[in-house]
Kinemage of the C-alpha trace (Angstrom):
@kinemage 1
@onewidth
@group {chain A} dominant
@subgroup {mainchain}
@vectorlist {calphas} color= white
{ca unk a 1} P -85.878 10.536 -54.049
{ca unk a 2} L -88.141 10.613 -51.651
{ca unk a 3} L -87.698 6.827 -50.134
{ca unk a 4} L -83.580 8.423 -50.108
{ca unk a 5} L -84.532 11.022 -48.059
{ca unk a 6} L -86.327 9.173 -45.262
{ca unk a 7} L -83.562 6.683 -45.426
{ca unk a 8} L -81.037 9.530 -44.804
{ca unk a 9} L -83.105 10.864 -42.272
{ca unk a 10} L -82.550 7.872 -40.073
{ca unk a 11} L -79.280 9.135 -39.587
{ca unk a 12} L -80.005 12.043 -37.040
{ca unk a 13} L -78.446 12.578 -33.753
{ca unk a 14} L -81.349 10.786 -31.979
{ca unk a 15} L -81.000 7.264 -33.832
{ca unk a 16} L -77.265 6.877 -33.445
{ca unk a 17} L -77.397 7.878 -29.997
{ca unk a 18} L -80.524 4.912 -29.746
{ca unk a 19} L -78.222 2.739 -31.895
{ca unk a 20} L -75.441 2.844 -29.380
{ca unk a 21} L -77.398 2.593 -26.363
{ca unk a 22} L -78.486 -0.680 -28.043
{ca unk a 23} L -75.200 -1.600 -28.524
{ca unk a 24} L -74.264 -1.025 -24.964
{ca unk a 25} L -77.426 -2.929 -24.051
{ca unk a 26} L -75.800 -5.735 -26.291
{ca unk a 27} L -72.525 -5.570 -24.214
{ca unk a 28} L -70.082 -4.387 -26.938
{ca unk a 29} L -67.213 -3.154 -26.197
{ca unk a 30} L -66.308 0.536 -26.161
{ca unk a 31} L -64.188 -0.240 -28.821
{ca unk a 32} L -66.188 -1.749 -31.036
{ca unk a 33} L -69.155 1.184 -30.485
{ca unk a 34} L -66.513 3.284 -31.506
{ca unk a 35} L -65.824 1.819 -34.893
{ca unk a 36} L -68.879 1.408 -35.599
{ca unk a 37} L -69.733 5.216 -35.006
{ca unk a 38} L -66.624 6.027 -37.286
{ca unk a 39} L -67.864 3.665 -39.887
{ca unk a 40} L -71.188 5.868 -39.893
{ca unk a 41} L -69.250 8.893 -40.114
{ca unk a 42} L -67.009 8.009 -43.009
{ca unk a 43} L -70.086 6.967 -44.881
{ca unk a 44} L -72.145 10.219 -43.938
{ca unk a 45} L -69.664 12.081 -45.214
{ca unk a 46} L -68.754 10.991 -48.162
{ca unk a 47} L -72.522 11.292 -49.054
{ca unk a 48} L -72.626 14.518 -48.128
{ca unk a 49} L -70.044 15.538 -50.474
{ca unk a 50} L -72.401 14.233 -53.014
{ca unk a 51} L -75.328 16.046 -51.966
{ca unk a 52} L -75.571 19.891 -49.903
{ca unk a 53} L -79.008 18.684 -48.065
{ca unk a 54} L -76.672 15.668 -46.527
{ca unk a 55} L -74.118 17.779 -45.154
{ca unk a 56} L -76.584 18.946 -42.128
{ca unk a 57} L -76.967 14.869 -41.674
{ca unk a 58} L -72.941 14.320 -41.426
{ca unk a 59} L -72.720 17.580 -38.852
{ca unk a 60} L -75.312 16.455 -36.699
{ca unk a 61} L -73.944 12.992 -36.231
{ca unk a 62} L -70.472 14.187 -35.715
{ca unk a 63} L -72.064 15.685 -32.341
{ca unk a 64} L -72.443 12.146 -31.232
{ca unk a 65} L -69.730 11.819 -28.177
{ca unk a 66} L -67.450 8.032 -28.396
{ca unk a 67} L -67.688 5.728 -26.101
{ca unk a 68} L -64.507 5.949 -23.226
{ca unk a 69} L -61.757 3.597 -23.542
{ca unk a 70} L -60.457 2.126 -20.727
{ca unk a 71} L -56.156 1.982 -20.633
{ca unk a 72} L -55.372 -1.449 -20.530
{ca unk a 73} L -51.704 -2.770 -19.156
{ca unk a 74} L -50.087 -4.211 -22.260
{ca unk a 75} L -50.136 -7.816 -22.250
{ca unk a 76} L -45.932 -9.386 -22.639
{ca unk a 77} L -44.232 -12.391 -21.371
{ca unk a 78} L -42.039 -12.202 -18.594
{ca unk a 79} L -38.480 -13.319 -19.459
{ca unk a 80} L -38.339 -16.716 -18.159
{ca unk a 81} L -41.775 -17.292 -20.230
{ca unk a 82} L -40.154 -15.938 -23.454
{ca unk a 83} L -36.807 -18.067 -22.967
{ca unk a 84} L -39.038 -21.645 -22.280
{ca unk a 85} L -41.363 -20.382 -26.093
{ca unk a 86} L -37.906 -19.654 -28.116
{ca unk a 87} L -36.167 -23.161 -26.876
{ca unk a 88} L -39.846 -25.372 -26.909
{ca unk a 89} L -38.452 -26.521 -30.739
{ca unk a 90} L -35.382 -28.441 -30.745
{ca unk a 91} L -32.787 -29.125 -33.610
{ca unk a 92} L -32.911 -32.445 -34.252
{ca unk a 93} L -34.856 -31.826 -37.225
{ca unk a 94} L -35.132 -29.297 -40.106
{ca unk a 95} L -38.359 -28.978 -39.612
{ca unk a 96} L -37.954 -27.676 -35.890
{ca unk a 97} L -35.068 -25.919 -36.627
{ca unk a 98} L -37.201 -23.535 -39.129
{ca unk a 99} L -39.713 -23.315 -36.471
{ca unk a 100} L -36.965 -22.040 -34.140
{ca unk a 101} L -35.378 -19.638 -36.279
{ca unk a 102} L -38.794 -17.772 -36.976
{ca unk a 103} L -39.829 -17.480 -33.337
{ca unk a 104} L -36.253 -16.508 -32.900
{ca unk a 105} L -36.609 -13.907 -35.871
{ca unk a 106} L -40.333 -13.006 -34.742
{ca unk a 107} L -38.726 -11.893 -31.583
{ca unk a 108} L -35.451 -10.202 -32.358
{ca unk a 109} L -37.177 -8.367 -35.725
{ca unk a 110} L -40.181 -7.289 -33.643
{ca unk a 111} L -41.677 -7.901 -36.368
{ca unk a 112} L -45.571 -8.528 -37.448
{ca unk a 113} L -46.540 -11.412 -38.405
{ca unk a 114} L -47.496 -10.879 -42.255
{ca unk a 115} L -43.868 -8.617 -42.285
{ca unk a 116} L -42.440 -12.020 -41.107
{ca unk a 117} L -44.383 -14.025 -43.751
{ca unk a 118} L -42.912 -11.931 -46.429
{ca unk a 119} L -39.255 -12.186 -45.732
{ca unk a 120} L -37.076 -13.799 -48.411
{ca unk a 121} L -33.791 -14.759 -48.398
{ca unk a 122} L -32.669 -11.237 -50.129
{ca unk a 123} L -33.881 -9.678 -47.135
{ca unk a 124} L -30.949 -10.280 -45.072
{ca unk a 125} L -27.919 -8.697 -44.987
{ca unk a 126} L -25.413 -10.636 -43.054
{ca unk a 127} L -22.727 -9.671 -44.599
{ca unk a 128} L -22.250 -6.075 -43.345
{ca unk a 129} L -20.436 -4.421 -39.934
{ca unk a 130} L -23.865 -4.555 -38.469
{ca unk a 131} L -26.310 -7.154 -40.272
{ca unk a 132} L -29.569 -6.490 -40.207
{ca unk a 133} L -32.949 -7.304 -42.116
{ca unk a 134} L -35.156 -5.349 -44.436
{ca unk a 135} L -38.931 -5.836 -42.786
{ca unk a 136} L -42.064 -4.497 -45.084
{ca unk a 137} L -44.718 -3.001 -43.310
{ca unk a 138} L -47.746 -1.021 -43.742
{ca unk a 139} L -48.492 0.644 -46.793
{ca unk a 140} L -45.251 -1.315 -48.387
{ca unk a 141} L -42.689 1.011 -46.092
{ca unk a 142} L -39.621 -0.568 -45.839
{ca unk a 143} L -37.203 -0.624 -42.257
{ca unk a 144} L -33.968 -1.968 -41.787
{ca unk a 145} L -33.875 -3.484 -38.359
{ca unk a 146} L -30.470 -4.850 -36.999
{ca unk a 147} L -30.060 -8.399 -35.635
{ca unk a 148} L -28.144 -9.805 -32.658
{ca unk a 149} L -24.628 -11.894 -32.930
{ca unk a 150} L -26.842 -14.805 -31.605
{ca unk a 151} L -29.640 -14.634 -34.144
{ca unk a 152} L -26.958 -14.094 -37.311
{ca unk a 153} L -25.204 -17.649 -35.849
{ca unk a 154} L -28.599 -19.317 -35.878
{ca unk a 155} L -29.587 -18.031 -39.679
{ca unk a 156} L -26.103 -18.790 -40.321
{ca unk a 157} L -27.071 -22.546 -39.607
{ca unk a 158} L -30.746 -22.298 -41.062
{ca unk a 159} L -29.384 -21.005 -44.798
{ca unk a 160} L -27.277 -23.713 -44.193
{ca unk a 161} L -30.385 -26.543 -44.513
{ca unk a 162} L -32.874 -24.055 -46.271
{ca unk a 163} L -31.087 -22.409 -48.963
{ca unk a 164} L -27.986 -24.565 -49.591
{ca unk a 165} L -27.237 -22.901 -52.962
{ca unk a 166} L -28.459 -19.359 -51.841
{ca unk a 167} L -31.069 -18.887 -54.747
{ca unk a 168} L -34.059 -16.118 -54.300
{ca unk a 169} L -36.776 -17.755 -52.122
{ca unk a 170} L -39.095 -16.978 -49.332
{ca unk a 171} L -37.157 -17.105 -46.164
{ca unk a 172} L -39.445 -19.654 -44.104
{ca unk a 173} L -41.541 -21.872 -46.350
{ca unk a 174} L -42.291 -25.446 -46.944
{ca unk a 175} L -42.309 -28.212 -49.730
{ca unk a 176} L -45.451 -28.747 -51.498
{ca unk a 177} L -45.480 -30.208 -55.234
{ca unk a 178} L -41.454 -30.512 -54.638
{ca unk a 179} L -41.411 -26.588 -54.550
{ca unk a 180} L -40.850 -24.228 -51.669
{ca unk a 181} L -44.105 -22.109 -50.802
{ca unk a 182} L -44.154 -18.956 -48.527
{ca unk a 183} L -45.671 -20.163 -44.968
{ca unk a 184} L -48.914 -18.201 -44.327
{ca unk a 185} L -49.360 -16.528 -41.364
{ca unk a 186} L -51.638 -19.056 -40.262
{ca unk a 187} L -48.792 -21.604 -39.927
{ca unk a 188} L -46.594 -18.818 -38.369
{ca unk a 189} L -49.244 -18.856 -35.748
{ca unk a 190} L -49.807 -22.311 -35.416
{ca unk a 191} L -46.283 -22.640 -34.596
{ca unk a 192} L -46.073 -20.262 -32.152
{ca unk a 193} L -49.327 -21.905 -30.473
{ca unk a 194} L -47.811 -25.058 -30.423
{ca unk a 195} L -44.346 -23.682 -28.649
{ca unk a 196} L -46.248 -22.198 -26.127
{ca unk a 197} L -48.323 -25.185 -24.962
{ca unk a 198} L -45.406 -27.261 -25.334
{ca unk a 199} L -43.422 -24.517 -23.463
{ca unk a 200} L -46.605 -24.916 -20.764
{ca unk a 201} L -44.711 -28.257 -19.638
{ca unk a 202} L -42.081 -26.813 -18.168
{ca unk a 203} L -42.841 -23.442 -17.674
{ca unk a 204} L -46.216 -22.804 -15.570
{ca unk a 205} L -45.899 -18.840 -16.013
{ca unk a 206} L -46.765 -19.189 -20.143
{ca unk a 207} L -49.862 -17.729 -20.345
{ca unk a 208} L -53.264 -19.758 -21.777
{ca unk a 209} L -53.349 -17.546 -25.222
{ca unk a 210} L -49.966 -16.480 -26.810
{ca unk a 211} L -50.080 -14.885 -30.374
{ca unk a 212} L -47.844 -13.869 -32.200
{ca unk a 213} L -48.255 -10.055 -31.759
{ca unk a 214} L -47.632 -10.764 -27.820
{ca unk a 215} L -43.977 -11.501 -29.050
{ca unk a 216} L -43.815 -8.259 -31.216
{ca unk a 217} L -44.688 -5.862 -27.710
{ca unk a 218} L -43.066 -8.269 -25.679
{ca unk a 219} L -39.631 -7.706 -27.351
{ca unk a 220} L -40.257 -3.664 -27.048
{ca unk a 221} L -41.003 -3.827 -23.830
{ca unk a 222} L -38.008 -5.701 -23.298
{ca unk a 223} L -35.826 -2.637 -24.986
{ca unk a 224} L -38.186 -0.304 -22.686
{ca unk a 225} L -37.122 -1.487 -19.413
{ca unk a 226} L -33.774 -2.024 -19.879
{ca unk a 227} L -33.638 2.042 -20.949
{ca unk a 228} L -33.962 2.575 -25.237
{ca unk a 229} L -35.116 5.852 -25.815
{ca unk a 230} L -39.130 5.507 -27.321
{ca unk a 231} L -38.192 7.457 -31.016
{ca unk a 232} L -35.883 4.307 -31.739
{ca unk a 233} L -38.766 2.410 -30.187
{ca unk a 234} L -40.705 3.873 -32.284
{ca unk a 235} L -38.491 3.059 -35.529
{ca unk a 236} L -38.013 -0.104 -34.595
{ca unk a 237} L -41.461 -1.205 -34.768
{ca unk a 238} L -42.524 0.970 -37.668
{ca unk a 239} L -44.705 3.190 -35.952
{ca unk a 240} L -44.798 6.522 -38.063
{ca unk a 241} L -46.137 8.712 -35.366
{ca unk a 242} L -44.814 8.609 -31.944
{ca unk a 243} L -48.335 8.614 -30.213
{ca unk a 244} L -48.771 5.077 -31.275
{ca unk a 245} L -46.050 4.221 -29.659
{ca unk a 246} L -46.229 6.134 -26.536
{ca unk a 247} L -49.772 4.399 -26.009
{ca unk a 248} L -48.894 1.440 -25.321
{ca unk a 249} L -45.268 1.537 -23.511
{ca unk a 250} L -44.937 5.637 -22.446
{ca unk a 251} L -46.383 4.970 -19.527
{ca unk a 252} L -44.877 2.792 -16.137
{ca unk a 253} L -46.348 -0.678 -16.047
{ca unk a 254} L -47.429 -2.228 -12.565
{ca unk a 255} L -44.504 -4.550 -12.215
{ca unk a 256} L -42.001 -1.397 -12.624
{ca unk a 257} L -44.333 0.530 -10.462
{ca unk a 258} L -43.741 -2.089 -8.096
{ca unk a 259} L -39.788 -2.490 -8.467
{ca unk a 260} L -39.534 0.795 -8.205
{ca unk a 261} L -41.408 1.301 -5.154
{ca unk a 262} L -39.812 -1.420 -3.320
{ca unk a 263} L -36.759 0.141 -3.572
{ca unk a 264} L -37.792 3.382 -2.724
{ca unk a 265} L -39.449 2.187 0.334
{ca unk a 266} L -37.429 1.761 3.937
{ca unk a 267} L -37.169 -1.898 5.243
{ca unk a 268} L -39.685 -1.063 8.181
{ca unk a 269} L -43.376 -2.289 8.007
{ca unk a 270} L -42.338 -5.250 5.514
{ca unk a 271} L -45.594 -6.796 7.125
{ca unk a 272} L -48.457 -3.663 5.762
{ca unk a 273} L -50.312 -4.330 2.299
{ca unk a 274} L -48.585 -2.785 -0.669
{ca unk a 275} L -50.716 -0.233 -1.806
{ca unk a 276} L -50.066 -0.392 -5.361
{ca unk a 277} L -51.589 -3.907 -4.945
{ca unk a 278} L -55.203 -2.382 -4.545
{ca unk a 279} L -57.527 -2.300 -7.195
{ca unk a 280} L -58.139 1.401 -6.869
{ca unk a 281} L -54.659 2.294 -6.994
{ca unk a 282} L -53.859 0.400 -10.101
{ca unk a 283} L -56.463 2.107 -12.668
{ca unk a 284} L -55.005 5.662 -11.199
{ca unk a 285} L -51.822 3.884 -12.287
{ca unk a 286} L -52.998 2.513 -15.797
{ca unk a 287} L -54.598 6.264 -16.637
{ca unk a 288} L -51.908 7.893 -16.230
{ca unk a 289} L -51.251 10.488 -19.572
């Protein structure tokens, strides 16, 4: 009991506040600190549900401030970057054209990878006024997300290949053993990595790293600009609470700042350095609530 003790002991407001000033030290990132300091929490406290002298313990180290987050600009491709990723696979062969269709899909679904992954063939519904396709997310919700004219013609012509007699099978998968298995996310990725450098070649504006989340916020911040309200933002994606989504597209990124600006701004002094081009101006811009 006593070797418990001095073990819990460790845990006072003192040595977490040394344990993160080691971690700074270390150069970890704020966010990182900060799950780490939550880890400590949740295990404090579940202790000291187990035993009154622990409780003291948990309180004390809940008095132990986060680290501050810096905003960070969402990263998304620009259009022309997204258009030269989607068209990098031609359709000469099957194998391409199921590579197509998911970045197609992984774009138009805004969909997570894994919710990708697990699509099978019952989750489309093409034959309806407005086809659309049942995504499961987190915690096994379920969302119906439409799809666009284009993408139905294109699944149209990948059932064709895929699933010929229309039996119950993952949507994207491959042969192995003569049988179809689900594609892991893995591959999903590896695809998209390999559009993207491939994409490089004729498109210098695709960035070095492109995953397959990039395309998720890219396509929502595609429906933000051109005016969607942020609640069917916000269903879209599967966010349950609108704060999640409001972080990271409720607030005006630098290149609408900019378009914006410029045509607010009268034709005179054309030659004077844009202000929102200054370093100082842009993280007033980014921490904006």
């Amino acid at each position: 009991m006593v070797e418990e003790q001095v073990t819990f002991n460790a845990f006072s407001r003192q040595n977490i506040k040394d344990f993160i000033s080691w971690l700074i030290e270390k150069k970890y990132a704020p966010k990182i600190i900060n799950l780490k300091l939550t880890a400590i929490r949740s295990f404090l406290k579940y202790c000291s549900e187990e035993d009154f002298e622990l409780r003291g313990i948990y309180t004390e180290v809940c008095t132990v401030k986060k680290q501050k987050e810096e905003k960070r600009p969402i990263e998304y491709l620009q259009p022309n970057v997204t258009a030269a990723i989607l068209s990098a696979y031609d359709t000469y062969t099957s194998k391409h054209r199921r590579n197509r269709m998911m970045l197609i899909m992984l774009y138009d679904t805004r969909s997570r990878v894994q919710e990708l992954a697990d699509l099978n063939l019952s989750s489309l519904h093409l034959d309806t006024t407005n086809p659309f396709v049942t995504l499961i997310g987190k915690g096994k919700k379920s969302r119906n997300v439409p799809l666009l004219k284009k993408t139905v013609q294109h699944l149209e012509e990948y059932l064709k290949k895929y699933h010929p007699i229309g039996e119950e099978n993952p949507l994207f998968y491959s042969f192995r053993d003569r049988n179809p298995h689900r594609l892991s996310t893995d591959s999903i990725s590896l695809v998209l990595k390999t559009a993207a450098k491939k994409a490089k070649e004729s498109c210098a504006d695709v960035p070095k790293r492109v995953h397959c989340h990039m395309i998720r916020k890219t396509k929502a911040m595609d429906l933000y600009k051109n005016g969607v309200p942020l609640p069917f933002i916000m269903q879209l994606l599967g966010h349950e609470s609108m704060s999640t989504t409001s972080g990271f597209y409720a607030f005006a990124t630098l290149e609408m700042t900019s378009e914006a600006m410029n045509k607010a701004a009268p034709s005179t002094n054309l030659s004077l350095e844009k202000i929102w081009k200054k370093e100082e101006i842009k993280k007033i811009l980014y921490s904006l609530d």
